[in-house]
VOLUMRO-529441 format. One record per atom (N, C-alpha, C, CB): residue number from 0; atom name; z, x, y. Coordinates in nm, 4 decimals, padded with zeros to 6 digits. Atoms other than C-alpha are relative to their C-alpha. Glycine has a CB too. Example, Ala and Ser with C-alpha at 12.3 -4.5 7.8 and 13.67 -1.06 7.14 Angstrom:
VOLUMRO-529441
0  N  00.0000  00.0890  -00.1190 $
0  CA  00.7800  01.2300  -00.4500 $
0  C  00.0000  00.0900  00.1200 $
0  CB  00.1246  -00.0992  00.0027 $
1  N  -00.0060  -00.0820  -00.1190 $
1  CA  00.7140  01.3670  -00.1060 $
1  C  00.0730  -00.0770  00.1090 $
1  CB  -00.1415  00.0414  00.0462 $
END
This chain:
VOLUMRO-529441
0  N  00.0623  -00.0362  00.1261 $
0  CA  16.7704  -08.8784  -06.0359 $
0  C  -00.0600  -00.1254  -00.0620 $
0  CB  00.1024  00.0667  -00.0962 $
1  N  00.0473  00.1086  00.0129 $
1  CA  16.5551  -09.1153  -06.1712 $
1  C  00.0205  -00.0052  -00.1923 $
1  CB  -00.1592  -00.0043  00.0821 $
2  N  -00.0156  00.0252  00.1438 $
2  CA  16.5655  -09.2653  -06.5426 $
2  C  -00.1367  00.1279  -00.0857 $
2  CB  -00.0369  -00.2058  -00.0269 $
3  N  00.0907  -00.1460  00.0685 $
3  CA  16.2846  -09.0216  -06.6620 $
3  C  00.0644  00.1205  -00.0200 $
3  CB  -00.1174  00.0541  00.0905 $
4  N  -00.1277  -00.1388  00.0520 $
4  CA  16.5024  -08.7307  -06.6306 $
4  C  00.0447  -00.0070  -00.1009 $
4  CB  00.1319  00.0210  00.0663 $
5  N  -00.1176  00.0436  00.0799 $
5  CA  16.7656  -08.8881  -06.7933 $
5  C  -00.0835  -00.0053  -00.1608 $
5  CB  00.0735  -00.1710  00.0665 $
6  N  00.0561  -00.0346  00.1198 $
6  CA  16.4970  -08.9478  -07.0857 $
6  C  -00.0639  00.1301  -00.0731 $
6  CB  -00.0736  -00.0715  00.0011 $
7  N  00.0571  -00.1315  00.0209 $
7  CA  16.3642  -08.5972  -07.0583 $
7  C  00.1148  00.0827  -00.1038 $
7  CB  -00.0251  00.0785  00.1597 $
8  N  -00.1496  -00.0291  00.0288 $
8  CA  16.7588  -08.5016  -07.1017 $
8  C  -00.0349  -00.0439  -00.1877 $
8  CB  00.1431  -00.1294  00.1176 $
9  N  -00.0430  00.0569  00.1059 $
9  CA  16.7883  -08.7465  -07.3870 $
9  C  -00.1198  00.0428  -00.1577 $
9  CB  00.0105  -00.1689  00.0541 $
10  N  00.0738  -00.0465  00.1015 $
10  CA  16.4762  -08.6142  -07.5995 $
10  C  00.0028  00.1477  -00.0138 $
10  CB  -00.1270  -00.0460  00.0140 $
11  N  -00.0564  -00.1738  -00.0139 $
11  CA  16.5931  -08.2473  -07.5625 $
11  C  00.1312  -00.0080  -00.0868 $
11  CB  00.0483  00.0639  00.1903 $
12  N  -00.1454  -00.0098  00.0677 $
12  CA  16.9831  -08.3912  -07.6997 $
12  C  -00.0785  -00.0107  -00.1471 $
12  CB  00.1376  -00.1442  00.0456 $
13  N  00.0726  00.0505  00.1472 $
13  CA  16.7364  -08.5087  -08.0138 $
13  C  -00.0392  00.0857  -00.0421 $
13  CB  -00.1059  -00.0908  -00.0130 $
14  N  00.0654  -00.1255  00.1305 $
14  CA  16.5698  -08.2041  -08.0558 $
14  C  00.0989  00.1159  -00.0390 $
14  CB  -00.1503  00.0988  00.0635 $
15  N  -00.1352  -00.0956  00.0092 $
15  CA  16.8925  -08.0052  -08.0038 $
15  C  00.0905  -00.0965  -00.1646 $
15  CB  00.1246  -00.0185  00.2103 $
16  N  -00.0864  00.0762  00.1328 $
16  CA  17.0308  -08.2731  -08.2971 $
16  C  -00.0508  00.0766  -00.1036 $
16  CB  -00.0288  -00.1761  -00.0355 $
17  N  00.1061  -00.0580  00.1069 $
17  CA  16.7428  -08.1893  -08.5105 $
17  C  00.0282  00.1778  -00.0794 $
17  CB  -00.1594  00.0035  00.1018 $
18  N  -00.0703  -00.1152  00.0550 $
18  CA  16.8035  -07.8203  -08.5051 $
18  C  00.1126  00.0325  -00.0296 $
18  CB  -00.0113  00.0719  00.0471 $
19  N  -00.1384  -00.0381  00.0346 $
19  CA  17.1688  -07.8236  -08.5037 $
19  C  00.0225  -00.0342  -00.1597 $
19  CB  00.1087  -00.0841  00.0993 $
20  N  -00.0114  00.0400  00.0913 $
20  CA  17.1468  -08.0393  -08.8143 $
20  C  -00.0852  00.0545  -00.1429 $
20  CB  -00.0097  -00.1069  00.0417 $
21  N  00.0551  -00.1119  00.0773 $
21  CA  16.9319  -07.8427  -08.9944 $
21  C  -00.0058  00.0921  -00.0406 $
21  CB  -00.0432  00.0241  00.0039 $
22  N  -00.0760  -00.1712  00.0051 $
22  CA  17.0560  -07.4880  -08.9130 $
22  C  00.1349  -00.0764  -00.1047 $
22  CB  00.0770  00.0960  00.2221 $
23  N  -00.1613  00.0064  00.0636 $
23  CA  17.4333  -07.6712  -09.0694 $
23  C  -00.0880  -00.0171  -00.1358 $
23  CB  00.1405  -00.1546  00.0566 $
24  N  00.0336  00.0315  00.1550 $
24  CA  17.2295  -07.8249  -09.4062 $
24  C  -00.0714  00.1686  -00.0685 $
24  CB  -00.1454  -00.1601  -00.0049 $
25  N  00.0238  -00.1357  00.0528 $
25  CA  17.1079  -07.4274  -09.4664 $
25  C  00.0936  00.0688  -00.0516 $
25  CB  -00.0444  00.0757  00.0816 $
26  N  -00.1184  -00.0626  00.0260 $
26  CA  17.4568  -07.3628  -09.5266 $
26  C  00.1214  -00.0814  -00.1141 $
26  CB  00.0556  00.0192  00.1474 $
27  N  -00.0956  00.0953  00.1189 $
27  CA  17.5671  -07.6453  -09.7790 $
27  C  -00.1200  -00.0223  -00.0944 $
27  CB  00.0822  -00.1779  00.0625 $
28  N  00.0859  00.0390  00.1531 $
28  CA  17.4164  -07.7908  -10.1053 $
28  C  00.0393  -00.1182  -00.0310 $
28  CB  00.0285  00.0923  -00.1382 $
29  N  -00.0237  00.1850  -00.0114 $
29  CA  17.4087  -08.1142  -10.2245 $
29  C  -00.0253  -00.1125  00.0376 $
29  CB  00.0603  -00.0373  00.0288 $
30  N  -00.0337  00.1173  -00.1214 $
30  CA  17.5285  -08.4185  -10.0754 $
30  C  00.0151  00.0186  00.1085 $
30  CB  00.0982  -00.0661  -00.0037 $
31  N  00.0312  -00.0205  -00.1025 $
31  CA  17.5900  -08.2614  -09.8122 $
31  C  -00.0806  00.0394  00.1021 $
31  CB  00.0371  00.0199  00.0006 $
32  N  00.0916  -00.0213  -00.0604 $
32  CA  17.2931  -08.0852  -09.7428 $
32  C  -00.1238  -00.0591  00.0413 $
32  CB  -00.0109  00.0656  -00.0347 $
33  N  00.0278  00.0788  00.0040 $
33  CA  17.1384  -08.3902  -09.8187 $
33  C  00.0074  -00.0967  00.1302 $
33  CB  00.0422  -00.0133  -00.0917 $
34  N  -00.0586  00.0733  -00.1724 $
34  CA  17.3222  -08.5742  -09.5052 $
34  C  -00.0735  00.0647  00.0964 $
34  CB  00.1793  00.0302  00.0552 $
35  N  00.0666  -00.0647  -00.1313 $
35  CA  17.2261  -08.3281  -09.2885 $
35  C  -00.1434  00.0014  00.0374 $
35  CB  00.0268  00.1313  00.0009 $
36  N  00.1085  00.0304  -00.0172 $
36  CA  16.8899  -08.3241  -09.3569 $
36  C  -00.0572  -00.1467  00.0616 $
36  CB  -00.0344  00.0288  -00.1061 $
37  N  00.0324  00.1267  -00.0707 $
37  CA  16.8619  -08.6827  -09.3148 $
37  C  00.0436  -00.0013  00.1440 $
37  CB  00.0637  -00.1164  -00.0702 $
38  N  -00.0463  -00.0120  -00.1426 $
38  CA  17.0449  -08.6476  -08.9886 $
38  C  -00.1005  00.0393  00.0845 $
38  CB  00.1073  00.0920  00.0177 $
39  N  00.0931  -00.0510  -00.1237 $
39  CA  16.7819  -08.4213  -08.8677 $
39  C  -00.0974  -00.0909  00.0071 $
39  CB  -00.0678  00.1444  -00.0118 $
40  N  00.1407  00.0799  -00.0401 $
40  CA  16.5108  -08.6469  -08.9464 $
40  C  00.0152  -00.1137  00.0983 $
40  CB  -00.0689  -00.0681  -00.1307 $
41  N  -00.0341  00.0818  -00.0883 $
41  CA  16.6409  -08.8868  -08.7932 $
41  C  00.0264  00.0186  00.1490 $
41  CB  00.0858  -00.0403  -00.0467 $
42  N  00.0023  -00.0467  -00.1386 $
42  CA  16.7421  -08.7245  -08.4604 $
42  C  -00.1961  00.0195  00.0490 $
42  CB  00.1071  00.1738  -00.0007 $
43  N  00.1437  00.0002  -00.0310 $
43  CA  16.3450  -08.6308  -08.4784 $
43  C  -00.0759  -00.1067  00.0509 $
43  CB  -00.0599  00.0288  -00.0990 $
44  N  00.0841  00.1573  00.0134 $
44  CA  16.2373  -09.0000  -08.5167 $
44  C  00.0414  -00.0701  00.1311 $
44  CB  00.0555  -00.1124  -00.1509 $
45  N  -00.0524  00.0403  -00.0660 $
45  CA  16.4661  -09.0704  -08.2256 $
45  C  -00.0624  00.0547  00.1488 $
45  CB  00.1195  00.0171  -00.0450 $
46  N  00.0762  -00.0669  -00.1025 $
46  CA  16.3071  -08.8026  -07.9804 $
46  C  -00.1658  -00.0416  00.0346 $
46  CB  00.0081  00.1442  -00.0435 $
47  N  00.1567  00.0787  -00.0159 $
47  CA  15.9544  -08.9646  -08.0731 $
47  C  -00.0017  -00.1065  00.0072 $
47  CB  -00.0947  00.0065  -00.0915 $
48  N  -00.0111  00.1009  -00.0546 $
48  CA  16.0810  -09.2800  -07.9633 $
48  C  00.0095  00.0024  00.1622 $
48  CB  00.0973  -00.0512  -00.0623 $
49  N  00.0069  -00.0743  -00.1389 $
49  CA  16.2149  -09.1270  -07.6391 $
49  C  -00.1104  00.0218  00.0648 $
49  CB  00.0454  00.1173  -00.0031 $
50  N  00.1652  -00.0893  -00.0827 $
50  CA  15.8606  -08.9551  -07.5969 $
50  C  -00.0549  -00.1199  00.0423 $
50  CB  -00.1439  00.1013  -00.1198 $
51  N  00.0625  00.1357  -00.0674 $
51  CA  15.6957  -09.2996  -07.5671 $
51  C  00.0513  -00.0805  00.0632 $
51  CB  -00.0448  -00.0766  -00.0658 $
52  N  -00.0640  00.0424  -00.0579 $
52  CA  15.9395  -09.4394  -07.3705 $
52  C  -00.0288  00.1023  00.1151 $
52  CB  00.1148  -00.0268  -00.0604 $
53  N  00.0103  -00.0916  -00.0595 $
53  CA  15.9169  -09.1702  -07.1267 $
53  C  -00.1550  -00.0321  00.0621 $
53  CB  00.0336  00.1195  -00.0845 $
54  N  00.1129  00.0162  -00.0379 $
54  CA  15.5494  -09.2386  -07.0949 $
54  C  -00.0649  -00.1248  00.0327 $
54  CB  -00.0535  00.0510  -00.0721 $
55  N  00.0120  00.1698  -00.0091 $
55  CA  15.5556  -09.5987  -07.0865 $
55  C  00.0260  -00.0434  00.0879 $
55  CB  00.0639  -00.0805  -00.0711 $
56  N  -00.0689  00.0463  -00.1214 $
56  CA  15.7714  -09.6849  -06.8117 $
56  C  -00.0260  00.0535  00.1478 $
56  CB  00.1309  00.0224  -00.0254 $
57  N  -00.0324  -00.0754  -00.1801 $
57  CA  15.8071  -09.6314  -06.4183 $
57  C  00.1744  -00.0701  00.0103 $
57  CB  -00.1539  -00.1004  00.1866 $
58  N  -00.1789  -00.0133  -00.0042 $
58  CA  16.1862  -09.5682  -06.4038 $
58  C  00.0371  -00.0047  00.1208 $
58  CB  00.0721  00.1351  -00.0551 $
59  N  -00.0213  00.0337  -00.1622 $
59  CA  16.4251  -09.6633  -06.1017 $
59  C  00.0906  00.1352  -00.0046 $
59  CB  00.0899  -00.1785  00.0600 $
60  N  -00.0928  -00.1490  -00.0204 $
60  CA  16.6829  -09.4199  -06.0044 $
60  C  00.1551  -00.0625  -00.0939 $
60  CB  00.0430  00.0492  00.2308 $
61  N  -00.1240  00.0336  00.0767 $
61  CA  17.0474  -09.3891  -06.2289 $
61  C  00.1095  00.0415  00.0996 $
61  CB  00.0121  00.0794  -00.1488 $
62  N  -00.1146  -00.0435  -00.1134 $
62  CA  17.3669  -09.3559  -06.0609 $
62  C  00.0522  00.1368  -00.0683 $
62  CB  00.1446  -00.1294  00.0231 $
63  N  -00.0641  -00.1428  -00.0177 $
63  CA  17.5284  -08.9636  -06.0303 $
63  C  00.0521  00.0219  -00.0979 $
63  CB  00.0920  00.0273  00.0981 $
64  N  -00.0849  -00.0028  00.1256 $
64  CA  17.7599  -09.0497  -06.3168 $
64  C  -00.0527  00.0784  -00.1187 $
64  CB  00.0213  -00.1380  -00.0469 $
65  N  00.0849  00.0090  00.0753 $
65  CA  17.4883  -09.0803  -06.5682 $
65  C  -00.1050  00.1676  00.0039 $
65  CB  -00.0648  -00.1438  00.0436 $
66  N  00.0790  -00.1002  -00.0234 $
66  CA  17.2834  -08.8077  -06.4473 $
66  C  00.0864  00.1620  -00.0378 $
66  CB  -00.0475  -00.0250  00.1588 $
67  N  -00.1309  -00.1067  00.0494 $
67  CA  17.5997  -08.5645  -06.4326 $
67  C  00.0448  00.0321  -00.1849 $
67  CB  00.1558  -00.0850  00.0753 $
68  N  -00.0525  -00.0063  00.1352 $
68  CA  17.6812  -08.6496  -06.8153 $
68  C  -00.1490  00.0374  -00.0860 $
68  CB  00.0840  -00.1603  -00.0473 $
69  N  00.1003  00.0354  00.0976 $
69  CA  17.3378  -08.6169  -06.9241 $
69  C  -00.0454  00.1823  00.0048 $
69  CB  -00.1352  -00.1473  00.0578 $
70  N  00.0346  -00.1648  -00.0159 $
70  CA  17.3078  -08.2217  -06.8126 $
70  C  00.1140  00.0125  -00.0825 $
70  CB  -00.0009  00.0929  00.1656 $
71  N  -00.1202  -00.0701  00.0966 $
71  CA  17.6685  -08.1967  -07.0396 $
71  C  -00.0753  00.0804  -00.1215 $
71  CB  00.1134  -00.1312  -00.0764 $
72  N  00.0168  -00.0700  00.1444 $
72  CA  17.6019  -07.9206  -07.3113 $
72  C  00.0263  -00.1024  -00.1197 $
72  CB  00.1112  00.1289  -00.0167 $
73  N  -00.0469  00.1372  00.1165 $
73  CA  17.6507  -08.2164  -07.5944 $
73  C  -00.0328  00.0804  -00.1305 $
73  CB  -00.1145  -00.1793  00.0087 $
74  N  00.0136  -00.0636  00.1012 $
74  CA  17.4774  -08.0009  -07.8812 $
74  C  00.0723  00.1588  -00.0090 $
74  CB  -00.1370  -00.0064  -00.0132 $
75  N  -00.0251  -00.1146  -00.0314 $
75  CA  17.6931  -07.6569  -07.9318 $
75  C  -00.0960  00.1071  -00.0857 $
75  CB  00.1431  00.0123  -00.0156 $
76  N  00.0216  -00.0707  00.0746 $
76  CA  17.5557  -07.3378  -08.0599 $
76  C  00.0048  00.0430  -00.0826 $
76  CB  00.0006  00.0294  00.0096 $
77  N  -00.0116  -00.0135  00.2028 $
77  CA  17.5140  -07.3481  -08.4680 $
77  C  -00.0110  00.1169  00.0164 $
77  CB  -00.1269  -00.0675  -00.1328 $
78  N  -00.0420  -00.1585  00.0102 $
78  CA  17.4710  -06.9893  -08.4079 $
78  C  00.2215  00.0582  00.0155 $
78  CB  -00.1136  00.0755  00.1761 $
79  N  -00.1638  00.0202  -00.0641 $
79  CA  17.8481  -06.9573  -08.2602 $
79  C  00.0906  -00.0267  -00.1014 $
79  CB  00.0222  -00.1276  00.1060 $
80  N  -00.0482  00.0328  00.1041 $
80  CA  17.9580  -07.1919  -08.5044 $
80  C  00.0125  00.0957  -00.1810 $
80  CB  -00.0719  -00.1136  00.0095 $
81  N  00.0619  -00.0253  00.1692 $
81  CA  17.8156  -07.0461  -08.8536 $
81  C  00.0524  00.1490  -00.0071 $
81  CB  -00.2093  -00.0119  -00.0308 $
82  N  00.0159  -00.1290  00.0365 $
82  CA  17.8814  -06.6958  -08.7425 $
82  C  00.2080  00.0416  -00.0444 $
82  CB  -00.0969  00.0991  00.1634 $
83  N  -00.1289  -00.0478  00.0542 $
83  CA  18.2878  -06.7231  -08.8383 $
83  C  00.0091  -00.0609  -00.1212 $
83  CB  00.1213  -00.0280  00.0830 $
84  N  00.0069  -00.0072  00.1173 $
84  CA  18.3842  -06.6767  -09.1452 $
84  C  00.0793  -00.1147  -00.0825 $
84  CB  00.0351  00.1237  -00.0234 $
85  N  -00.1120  00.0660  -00.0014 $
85  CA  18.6760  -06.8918  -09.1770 $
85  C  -00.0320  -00.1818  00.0203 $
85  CB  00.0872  00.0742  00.1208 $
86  N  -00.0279  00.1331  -00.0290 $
86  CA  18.5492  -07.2194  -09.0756 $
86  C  -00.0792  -00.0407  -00.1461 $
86  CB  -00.0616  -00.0640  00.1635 $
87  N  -00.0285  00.0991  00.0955 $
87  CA  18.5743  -07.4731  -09.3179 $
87  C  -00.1193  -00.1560  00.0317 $
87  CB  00.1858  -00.0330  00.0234 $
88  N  00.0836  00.1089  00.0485 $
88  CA  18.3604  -07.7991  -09.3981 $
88  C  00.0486  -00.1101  00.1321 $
88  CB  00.0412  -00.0530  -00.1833 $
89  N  -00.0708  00.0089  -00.1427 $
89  CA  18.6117  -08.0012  -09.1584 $
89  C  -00.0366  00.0269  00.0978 $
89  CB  00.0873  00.0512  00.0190 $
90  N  -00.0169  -00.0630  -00.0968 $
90  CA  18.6043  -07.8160  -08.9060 $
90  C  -00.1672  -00.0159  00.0578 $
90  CB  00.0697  00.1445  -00.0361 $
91  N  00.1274  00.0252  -00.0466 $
91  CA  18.1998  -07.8481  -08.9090 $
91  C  -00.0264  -00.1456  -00.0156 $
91  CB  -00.0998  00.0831  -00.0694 $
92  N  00.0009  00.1278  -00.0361 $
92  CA  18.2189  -08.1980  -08.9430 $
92  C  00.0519  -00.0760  00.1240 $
92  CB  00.0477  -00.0430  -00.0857 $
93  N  -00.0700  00.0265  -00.1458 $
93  CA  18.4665  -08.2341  -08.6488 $
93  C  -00.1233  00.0249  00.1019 $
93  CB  00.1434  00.1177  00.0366 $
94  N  00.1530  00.0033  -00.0859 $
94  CA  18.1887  -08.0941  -08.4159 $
94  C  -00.1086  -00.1062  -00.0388 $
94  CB  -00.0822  00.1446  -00.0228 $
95  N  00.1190  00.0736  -00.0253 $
95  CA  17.9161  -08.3001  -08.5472 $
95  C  00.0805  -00.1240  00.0639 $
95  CB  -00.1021  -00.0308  -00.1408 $
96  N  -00.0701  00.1123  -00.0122 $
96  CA  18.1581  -08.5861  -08.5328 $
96  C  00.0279  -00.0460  00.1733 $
96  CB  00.1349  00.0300  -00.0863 $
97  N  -00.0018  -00.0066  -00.0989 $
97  CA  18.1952  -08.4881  -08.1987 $
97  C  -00.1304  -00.0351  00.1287 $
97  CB  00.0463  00.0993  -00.0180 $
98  N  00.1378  00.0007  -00.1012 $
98  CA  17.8706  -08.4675  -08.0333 $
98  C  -00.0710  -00.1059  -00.0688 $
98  CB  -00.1026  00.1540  00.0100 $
99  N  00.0455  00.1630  00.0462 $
99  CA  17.7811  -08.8030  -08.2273 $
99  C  00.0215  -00.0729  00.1175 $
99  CB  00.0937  -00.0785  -00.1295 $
100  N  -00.0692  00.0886  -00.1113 $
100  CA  18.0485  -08.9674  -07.9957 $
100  C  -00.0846  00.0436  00.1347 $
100  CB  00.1830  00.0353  00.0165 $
101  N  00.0487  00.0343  -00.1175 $
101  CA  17.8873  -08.8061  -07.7315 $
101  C  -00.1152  -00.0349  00.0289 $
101  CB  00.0167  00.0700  00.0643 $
102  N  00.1117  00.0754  00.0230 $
102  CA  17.5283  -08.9195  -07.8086 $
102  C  00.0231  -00.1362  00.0747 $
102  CB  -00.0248  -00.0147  -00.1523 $
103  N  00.0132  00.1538  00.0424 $
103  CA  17.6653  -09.2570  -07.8317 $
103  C  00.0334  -00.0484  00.1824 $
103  CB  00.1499  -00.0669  -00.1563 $
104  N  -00.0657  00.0360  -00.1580 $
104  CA  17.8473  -09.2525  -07.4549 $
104  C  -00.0922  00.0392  00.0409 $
104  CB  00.1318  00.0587  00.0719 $
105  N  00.1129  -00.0391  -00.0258 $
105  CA  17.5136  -09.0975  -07.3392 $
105  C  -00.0524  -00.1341  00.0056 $
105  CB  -00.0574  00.0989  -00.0886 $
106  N  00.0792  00.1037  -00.0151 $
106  CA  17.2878  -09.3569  -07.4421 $
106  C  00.0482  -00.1524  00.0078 $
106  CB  -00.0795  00.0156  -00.0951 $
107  N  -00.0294  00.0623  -00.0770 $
107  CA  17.5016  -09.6493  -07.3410 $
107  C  -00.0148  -00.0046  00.1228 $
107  CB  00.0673  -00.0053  -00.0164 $
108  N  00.0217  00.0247  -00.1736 $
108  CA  17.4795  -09.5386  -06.9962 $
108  C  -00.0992  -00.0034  00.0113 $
108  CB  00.0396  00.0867  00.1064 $
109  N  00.1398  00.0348  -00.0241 $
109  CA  17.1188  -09.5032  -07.0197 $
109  C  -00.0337  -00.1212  -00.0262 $
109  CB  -00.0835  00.0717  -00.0639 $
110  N  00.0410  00.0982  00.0201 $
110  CA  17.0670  -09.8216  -07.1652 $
110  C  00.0650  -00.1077  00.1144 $
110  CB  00.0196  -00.0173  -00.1362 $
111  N  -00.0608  00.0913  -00.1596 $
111  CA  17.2823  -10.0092  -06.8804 $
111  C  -00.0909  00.0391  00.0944 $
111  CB  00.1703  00.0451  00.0742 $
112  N  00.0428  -00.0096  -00.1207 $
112  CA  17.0735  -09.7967  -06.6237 $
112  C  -00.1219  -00.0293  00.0012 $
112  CB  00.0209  00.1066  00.0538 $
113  N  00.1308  00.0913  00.0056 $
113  CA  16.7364  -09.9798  -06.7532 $
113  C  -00.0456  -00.0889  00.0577 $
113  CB  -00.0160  -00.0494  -00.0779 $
114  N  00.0610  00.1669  -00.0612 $
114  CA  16.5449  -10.2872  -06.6166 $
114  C  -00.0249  -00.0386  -00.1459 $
114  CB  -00.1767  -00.0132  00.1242 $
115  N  00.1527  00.0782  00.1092 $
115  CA  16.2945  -10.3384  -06.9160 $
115  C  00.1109  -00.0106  -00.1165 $
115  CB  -00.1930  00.1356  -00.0590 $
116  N  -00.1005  00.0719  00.1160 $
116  CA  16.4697  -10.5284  -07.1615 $
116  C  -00.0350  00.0489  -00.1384 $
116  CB  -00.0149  -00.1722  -00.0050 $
117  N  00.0171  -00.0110  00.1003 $
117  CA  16.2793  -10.4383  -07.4232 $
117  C  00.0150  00.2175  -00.0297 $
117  CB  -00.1431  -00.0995  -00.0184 $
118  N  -00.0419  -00.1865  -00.0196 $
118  CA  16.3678  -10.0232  -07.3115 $
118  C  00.1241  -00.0289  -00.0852 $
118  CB  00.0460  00.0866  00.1992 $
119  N  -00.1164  -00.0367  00.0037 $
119  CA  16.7241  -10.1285  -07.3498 $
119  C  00.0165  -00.0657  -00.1745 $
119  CB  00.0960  -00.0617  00.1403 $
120  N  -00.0550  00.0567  00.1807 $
120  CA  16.6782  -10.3042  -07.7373 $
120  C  -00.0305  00.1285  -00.0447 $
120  CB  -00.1022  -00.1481  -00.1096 $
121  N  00.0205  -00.1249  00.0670 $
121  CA  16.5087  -09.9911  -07.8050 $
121  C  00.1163  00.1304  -00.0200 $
121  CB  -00.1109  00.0483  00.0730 $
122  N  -00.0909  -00.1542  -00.0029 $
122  CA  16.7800  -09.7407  -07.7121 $
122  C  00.1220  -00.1099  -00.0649 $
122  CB  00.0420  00.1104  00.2046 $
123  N  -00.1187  00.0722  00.0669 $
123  CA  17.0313  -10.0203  -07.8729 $
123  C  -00.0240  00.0254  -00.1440 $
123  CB  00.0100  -00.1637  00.0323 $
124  N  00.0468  -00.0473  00.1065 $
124  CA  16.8433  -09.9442  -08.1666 $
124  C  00.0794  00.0908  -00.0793 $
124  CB  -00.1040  00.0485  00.0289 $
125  N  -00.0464  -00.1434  -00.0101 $
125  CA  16.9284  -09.5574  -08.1138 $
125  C  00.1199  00.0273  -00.0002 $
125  CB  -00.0368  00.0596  00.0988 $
126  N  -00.1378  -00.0331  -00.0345 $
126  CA  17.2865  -09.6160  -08.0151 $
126  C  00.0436  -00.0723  -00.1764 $
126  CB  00.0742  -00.0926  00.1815 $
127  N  -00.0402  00.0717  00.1358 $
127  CA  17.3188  -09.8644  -08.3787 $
127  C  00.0121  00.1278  -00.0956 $
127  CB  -00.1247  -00.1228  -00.0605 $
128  N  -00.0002  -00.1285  00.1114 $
128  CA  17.1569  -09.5518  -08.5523 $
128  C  00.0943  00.1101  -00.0137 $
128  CB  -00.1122  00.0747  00.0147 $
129  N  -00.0975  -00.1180  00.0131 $
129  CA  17.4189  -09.2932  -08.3992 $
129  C  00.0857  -00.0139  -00.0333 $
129  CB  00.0330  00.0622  00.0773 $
130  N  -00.1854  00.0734  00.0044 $
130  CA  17.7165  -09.5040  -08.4633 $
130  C  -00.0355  00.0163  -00.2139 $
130  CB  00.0326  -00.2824  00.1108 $
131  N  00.0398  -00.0429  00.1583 $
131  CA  17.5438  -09.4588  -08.8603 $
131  C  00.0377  00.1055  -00.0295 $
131  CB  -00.1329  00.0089  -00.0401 $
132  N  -00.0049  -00.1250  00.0482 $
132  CA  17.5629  -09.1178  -08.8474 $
132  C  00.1209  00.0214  00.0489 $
132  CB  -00.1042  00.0948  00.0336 $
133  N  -00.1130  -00.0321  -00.0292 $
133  CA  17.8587  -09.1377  -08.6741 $
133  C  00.1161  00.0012  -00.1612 $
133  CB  00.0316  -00.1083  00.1245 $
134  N  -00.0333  00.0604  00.0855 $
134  CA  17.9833  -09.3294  -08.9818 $
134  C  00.0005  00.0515  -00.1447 $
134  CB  -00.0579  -00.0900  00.0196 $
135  N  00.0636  -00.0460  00.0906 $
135  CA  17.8080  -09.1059  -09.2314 $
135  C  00.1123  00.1212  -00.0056 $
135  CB  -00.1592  00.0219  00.0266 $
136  N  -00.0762  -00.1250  00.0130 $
136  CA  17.9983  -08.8083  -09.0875 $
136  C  00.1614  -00.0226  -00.0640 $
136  CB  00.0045  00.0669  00.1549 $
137  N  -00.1609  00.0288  00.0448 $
137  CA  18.3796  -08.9822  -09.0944 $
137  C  -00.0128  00.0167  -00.1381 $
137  CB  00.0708  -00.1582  00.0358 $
138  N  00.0393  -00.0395  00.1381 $
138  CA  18.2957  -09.0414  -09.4655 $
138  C  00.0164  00.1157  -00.0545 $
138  CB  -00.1118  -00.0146  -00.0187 $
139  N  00.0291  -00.1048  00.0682 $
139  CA  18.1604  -08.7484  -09.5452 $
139  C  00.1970  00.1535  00.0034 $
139  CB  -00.1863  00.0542  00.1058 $
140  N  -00.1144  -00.0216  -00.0333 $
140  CA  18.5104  -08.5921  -09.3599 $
140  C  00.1215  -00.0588  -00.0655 $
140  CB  -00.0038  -00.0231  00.1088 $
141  N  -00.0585  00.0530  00.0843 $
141  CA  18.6868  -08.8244  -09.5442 $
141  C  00.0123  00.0328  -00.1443 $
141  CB  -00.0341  -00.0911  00.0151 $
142  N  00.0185  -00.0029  00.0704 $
142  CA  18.5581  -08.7684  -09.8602 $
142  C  00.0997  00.1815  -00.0932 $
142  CB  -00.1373  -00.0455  00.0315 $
143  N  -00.0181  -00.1773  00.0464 $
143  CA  18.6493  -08.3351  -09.8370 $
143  C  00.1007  -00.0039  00.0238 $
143  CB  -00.0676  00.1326  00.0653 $
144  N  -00.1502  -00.0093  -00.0384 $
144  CA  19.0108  -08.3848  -09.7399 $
144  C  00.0720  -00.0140  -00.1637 $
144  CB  00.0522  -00.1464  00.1266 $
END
């Protein structure tokens, strides 16, 4: 599998961010809906970094590992989620909180399976920004307890 995939993958987890984070801020007010929104934009801004990366490069091949983790379902179904009645603020923070972390183990391995140095500041960038939102969410989890 060559690194293109893997970026094809990785601007699909962005647009899957985008909507996930957007469908959740339809369902809060506030500060929180506030977060989320920003979240999505941001996942957006991240996929149109991807895109030119993607088009920029001639990619080598990634090892099996990488390739294997990068088909993982990482965004779940906000439909799924939203449609019980019972879940709690928590409980939707845990998931995002979740598929942050796995963003973040994602684009580490992509950024190791780079040459172009200036590919791998870029997705260091991306991994700084998720570890934000990672950061944004604990907080925000923090804050509702």
């Amino acid at each position: 599998m060559k690194v293109s995939d893997i970026l094809t993958v990785a601007i699909r987890l962005e647009e899957e961010g985008e909507r996930f984070y957007r469908e959740l801020s339809e369902h809060f007010n506030g500060e929180i809906k506030k977060t989320f929104l920003e979240l999505a934009d941001q996942e957006r801004i991240h996929a149109e970094i991807f895109r030119k990366m993607s088009d920029q490069e001639n990619w080598d091949e990634v090892d099996s590992y990488l390739a294997g983790y990068a088909f993982y379902e990482v965004f779940p179904d906000t439909s799924e989620i939203l449609r019980r009645k019972d879940l709690t603020l928590k409980e939707v923070l845990d998931i995002a909180i979740s598929v942050e972390k796995d963003s973040i183990i994602l684009y580490y391995e992509l950024k190791d399976g780079l040459v172009n140095s200036d590919a791998q500041k870029t997705v260091k960038k991306i991994i700084d920004q998720e570890k934000e939102h990672l950061r944004k969410l604990l907080e925000m989890k923090r804050e509702s307890t």
